[in-house]
Each structure stands twice: as C-alpha cells, then as structure tokens.
C-alpha positions in Angstrom: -65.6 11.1 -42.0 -62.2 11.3 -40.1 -62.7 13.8 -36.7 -60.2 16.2 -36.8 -57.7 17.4 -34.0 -57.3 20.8 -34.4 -54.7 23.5 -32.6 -54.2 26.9 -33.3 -50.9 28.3 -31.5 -51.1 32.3 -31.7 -51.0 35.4 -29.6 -53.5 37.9 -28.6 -52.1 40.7 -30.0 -51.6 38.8 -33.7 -54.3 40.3 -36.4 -53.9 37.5 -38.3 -54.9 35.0 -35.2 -57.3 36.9 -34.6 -58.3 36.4 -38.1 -58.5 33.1 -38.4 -60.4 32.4 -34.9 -63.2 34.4 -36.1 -62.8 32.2 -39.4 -63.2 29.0 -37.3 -65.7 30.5 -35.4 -68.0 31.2 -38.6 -67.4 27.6 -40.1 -68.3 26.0 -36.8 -64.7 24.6 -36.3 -63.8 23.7 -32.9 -60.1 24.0 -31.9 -58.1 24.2 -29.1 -56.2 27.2 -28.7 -52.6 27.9 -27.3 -51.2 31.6 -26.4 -47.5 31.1 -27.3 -46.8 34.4 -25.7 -48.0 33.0 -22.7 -47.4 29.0 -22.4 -43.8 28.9 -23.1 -44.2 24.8 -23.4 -46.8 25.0 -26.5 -44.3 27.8 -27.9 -41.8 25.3 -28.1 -44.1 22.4 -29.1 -45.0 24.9 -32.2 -41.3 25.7 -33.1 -40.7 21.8 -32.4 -43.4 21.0 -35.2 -42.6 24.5 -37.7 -39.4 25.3 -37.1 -40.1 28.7 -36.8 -41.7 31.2 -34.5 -44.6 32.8 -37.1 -48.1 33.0 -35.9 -50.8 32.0 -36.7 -50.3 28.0 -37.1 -52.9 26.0 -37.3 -52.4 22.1 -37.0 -54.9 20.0 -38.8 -54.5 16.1 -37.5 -56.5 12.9 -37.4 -57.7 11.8 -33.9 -56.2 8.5 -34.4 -53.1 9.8 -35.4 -52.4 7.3 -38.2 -50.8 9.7 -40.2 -48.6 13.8 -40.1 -50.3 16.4 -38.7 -51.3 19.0 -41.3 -49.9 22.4 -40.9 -50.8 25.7 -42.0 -49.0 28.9 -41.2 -50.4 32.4 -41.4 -53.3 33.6 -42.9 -55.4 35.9 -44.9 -58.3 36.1 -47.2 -55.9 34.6 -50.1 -55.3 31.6 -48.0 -59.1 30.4 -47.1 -59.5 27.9 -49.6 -56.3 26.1 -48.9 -58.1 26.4 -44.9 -61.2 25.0 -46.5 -60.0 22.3 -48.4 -57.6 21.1 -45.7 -60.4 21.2 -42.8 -63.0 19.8 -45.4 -64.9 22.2 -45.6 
C-alpha cells in the first residue's frame, strides 16, 4: 500500500468544497486543506499545478514522490467513483 499525500485547495464559501470535505470525511480520508481565498501562496501553488483558478482541486500524491501528483478538479455525485478509484477506495 502506497500512503497517500493528499491536498484539497478550496474556499469556504465553494458548495462543491464543501462537498467533497464531507466526502473525505465519511471515507476516513485525511487531507490537508488550503483556503485559496485566504493563503494567496497555495493559490498560486494550485494555479502553478492546474493552470487554472476552479475550486475544488484535490491533489492525490505518493509520499515518496516517485512519480506526478494526481489531480482532480471539481466535484459532484457524478464524479465519486473517479474520487474512489483514484484514492483507492
């Protein structure tokens, strides 16, 4: 089992964030969380990495770092299995 480094850039006032914490939260995921509205450094680390400014993004990487960061962007109920398979779940 590879650990997982996971980072969810979003803002507080994002239903879709909000969202996909609370999907986290029921699956026992822990993540650390950046407020891009907020921490104008991990705004531009997230742009940096996506290229654009959407919320929610959710980077999926390997502790080791041996190989690219996964990254998701948005979500909603559509999306969960590509969430589940990508945080092997």
């Amino acid at each position: 089992l590879v650990m997982k480094k996971i980072t969810l850039y979003g803002t507080p006032i994002c239903v879709h964030c909000t969202a996909l914490k609370a999907f986290l939260k029921e699956k026992d995921v822990e993540y650390t969380y950046y407020n891009v509205l907020d921490d104008q450094s991990k705004a531009e680390e997230m742009i940096d990495l996506t290229h654009q400014t959407a919320v929610p993004v959710l980077v999926i990487a390997d502790k080791e770092e041996k190989s690219d960061p996964q990254i998701l962007i948005g979500f909603n109920e559509s999306m969960i299995p590509e969430y589940e398979l990508a945080l092997g779940l």
